[in-house]
Each structure stands twice: as C-alpha cells, then as structure tokens.
C-alpha beads as a LAMMPS data file, in Angstrom:
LAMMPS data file: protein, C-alpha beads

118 atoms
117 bonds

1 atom types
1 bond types

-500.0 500.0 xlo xhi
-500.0 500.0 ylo yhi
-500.0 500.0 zlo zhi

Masses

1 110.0

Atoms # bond

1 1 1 0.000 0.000 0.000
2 1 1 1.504 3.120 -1.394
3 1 1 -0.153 6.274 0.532
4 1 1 0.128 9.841 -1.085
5 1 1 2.255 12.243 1.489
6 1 1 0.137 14.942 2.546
7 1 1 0.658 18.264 0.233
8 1 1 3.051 20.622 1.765
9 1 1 1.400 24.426 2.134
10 1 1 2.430 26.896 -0.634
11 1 1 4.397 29.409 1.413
12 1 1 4.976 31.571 -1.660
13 1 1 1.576 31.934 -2.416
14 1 1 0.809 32.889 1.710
15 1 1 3.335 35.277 1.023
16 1 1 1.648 36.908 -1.548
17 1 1 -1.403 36.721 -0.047
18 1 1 -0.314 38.673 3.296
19 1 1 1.859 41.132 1.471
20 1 1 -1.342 42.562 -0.116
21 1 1 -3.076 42.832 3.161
22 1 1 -2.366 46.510 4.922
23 1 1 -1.230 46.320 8.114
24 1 1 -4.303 47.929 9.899
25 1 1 -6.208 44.958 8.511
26 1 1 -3.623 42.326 9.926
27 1 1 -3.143 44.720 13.229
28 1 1 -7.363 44.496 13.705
29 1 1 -7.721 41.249 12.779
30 1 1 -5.635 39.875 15.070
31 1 1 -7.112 42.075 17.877
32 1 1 -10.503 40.668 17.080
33 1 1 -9.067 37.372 17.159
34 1 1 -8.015 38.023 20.869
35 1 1 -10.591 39.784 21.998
36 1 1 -13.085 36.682 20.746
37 1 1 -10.655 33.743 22.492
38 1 1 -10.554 36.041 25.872
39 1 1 -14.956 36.090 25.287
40 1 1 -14.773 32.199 25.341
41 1 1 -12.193 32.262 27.914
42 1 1 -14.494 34.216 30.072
43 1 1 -17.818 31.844 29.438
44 1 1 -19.694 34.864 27.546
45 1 1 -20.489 32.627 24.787
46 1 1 -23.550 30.581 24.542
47 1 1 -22.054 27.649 26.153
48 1 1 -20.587 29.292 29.339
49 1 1 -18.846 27.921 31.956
50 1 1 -18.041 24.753 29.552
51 1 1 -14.594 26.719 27.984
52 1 1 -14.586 29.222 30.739
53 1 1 -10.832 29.711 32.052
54 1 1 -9.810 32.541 33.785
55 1 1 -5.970 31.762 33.791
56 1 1 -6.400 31.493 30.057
57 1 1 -8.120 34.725 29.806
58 1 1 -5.860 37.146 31.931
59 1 1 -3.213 36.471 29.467
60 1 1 -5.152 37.369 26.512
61 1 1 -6.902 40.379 27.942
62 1 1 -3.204 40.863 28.493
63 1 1 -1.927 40.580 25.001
64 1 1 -4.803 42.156 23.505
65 1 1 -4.196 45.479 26.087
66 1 1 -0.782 45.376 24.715
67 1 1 -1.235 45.032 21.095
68 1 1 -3.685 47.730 21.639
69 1 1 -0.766 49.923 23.466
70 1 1 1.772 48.883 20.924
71 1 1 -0.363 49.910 17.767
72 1 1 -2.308 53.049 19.028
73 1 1 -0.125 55.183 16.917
74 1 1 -0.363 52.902 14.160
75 1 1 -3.755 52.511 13.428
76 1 1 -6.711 54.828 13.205
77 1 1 -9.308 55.998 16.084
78 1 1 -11.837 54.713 13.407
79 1 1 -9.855 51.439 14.456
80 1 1 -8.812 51.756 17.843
81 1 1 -11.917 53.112 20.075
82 1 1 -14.151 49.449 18.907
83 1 1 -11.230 48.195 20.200
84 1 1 -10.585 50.086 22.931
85 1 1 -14.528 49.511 23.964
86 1 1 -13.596 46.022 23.339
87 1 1 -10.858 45.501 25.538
88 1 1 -12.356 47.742 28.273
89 1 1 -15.674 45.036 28.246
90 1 1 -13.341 42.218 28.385
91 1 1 -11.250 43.720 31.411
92 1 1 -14.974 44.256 33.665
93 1 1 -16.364 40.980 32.912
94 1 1 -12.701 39.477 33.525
95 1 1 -13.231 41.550 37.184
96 1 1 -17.000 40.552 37.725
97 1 1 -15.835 36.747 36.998
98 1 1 -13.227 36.791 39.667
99 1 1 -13.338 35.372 42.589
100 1 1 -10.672 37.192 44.367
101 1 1 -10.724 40.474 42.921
102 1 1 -7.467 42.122 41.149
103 1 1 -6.136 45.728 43.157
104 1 1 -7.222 48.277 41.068
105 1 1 -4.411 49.023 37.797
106 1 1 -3.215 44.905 38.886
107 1 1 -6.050 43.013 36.315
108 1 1 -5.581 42.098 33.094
109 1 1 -4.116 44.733 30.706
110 1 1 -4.614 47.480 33.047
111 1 1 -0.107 47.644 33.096
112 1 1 -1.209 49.754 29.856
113 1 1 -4.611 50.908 29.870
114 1 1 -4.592 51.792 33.557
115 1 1 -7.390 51.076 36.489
116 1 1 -10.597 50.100 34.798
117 1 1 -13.426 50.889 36.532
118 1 1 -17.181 49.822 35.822

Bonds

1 1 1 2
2 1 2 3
3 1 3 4
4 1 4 5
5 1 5 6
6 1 6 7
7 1 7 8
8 1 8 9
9 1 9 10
10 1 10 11
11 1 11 12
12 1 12 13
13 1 13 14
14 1 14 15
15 1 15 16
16 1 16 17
17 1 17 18
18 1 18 19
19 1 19 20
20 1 20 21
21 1 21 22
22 1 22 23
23 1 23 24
24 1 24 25
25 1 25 26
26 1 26 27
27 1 27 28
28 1 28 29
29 1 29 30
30 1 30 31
31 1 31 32
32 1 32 33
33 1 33 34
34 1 34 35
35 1 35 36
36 1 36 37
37 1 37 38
38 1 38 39
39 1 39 40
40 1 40 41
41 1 41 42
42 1 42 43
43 1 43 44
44 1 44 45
45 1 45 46
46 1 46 47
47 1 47 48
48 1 48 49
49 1 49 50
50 1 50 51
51 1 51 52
52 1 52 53
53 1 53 54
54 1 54 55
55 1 55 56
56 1 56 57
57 1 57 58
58 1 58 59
59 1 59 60
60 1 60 61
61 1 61 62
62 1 62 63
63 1 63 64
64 1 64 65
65 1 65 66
66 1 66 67
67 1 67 68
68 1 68 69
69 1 69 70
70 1 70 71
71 1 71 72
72 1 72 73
73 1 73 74
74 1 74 75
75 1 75 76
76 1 76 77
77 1 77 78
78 1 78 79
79 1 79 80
80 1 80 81
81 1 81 82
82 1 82 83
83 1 83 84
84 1 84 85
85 1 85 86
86 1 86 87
87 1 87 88
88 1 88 89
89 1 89 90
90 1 90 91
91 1 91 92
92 1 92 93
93 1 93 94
94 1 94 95
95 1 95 96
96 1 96 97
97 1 97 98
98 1 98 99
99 1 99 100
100 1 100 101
101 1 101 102
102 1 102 103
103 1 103 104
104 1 104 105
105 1 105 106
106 1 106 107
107 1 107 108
108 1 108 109
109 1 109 110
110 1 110 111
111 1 111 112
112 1 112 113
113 1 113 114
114 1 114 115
115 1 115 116
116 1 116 117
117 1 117 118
C-alpha cells in the first residue's frame, strides 16, 4: 500500500497573499481574534462555563491590552476606540468573573490601559 504524502502548504503563495493585506487589517484582525478567544475564555459565549478559564483569559486580555498599546499610533481611532470599547468590556467581565478580585491598575491589561473601573 503506497499512501500519497500529505501536500506541503504553498508558502509563496501565503506570502503573496499577506503582502497585499495593509497592516491595519492584519493589526485588527488579530485584535478581534483576541478579543473573541478572551470572550470564550471568560464563558460569555452561549455555552458558558463549559470553555470558561480565567488563567487562560488574563493572558489574553493581556496581550490584547498590549497590542492595543503597541499599535495606538499605528492605526486609526476609526480602528482603535471598537477596540478600545472592546478591551475595556473584556477587562470588567474578567473583574466581575473573579473570585478574588485584582487591586485596582493589577487586572488584566490594566499595566497599559490603567485602572478600569465599571
């Protein structure tokens, strides 16, 4: 039995692919990406506590507050304040999901976007 190798992906064609893509697009996209793991993370989808995770989520509030940080220069307000909204959502239902509540400026993210306050 002779079995056909699986096709290696065609990196010059992913290539191509990206380098049309502007950066914003790549920059928000990945953002969105975060933002919707850390909404699982947090059981605010329709299946709840079943993928809920808080460890999980602190570190991609985390990395979302810092790509956000990183970028704010880069990208648009047209861009940035969804985002922003987003990410400041994420960091109160990470804080109303908590047992043992964070000191204010200590929960996720807040190193760049300061104390976040309901």
């Amino acid at each position: 039995m002779s079995e056909t190798p699986p096709e290696s992906p065609d990196f010059d064609a992913m290539a191509r692919d990206i380098a049309e893509v502007p950066a914003v697009e790549v920059i928000v996209t990945v953002a969105v990406n975060l933002m919707s793991a850390a909404a699982v993370k947090l059981g605010l989808t329709e299946e709840g506590d079943k993928h809920k995770d808080l460890d999980e989520a602190r570190k991609l509030v985390h990395a979302l507050a810092g790509l956000l940080d990183a970028s704010a220069t880069e990208i648009s307000s047209f861009h940035a304040a969804p985002l922003r909204d987003g990410l400041k959502s994420l960091q109160l239902a990470f804080r109303e999901a908590s047992l043992v509540a964070d000191e204010p400026g200590k929960g996720p993210g807040e190193k760049y976007t300061g104390p976040v306050y309901g």
